[in-house]
N, C-alpha and C positions, 0 to 999 in steps of 0.2 A: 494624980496617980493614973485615972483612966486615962489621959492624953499621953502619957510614959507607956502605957501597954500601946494603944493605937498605933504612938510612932515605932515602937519596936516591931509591932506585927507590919506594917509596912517596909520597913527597914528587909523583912525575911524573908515575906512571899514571893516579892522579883528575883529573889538569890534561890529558891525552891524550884522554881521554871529553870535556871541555869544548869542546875544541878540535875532536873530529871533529864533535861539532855544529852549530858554527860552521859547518862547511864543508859538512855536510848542509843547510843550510837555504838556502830557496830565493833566489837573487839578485834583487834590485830593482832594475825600468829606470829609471833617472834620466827626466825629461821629457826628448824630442828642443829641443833651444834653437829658438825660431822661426824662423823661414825667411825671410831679409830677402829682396824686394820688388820687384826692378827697375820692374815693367811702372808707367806713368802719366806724368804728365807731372811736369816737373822743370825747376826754374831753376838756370841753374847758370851761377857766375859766376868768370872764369879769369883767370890775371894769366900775360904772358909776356913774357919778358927781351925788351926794346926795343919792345915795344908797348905797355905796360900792360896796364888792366884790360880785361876785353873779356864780354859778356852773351850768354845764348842760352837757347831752348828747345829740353829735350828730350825727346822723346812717344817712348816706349817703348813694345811692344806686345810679345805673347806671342811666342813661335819668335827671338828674336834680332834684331829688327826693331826699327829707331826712324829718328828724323828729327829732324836740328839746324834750328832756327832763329834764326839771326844776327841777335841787336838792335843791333849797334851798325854798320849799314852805313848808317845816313843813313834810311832807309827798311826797314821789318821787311824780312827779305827771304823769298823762299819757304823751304818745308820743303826740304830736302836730303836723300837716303837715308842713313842712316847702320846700323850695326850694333851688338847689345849682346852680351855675353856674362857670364856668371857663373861665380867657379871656387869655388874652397874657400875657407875660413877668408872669409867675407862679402867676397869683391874680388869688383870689379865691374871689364868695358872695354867700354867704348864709341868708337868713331872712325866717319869717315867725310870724304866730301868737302867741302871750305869753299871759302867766299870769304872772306878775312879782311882784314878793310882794314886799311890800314898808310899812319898819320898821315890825313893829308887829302884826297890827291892818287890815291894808290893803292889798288891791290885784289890781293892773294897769290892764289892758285888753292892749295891743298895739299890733303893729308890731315890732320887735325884727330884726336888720340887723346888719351882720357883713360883715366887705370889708377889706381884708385883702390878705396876698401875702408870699406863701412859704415860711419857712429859709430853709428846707430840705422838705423829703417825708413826716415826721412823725411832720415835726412841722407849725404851721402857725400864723403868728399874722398880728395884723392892728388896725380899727375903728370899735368900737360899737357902734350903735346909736338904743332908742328905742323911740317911738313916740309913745304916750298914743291915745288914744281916748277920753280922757276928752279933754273938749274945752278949752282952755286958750286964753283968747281975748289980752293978753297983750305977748304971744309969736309970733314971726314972720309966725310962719307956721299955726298960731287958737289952735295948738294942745300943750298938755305937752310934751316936750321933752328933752329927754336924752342923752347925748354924753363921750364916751371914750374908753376905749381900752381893748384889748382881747388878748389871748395866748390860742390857740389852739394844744392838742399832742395824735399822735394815739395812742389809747388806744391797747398797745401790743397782748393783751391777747385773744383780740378780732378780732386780724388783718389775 
């Protein structure tokens, strides 16, 4: 039995020295992953339950700052303030004020928000959601709302 401990302790000690080495030698920083990109300009095209598909540009600028502009009001319409933000793991939000026309006849007043998370530098998608300002007593929130999804791609030409 003592000659069964002996050789096991022998067996260990040299692999002990291997191992404190490992742990003395110096760590390696991995690269930092590149840093996706908000600021530029950006087309981006939305689909929302009962409206269909719907276009806009979006001009980002450093500090948080951008502007939607609405293609599908009949006529480009102006820029809008809108706001961007960035969090972890490459999501991206952006919202702001709209006018979103609805059918032919009409025009919505809301907030417009998109929450959405890199595929690359040049593309982005997620959730659309817009919240009217008409009162709807029979929706959860009082207000008309809208929910679905968006594909965002930087516009090249302009990058």
């Amino acid at each position: 039995m003592r000659s069964l401990l002996i050789f096991t302790v022998l067996l260990l000690v040299p692999g002990l020295g291997t191992h404190r080495a490992a742990l003395d030698a110096p760590l390696t920083q991995l690269p930092a992953p590149p840093q996706m990109d908000v600021k530029g300009r950006w087309k981006v095209k939305f689909n929302l339950s009962g409206v269909g598909e719907k276009n806009l540009v979006l001009e980002s600028k450093a500090g948080g700052v951008c502007s939607f502009s609405l293609l599908d009001a009949g006529v480009e319409s102006k820029p809008l303030q809108a706001a961007w933000s960035q969090t972890t793991n490459d999501r991206v939000n952006f919202s702001g004020e709209a006018e979103l026309p609805l059918g032919t006849c009409c025009v919505e007043i809301g907030t417009l928000v998109f929450k959405g998370k890199f595929k690359s530098n040049d593309s982005i998608s997620g959730k659309a959601v817009f919240i009217g300002s008409t009162q709807d007593e029979e929706n959860l929130n009082g207000f008309r709302t809208m929910v679905g999804t968006f594909i965002a791609t930087r516009d090249s030409a302009n990058h």
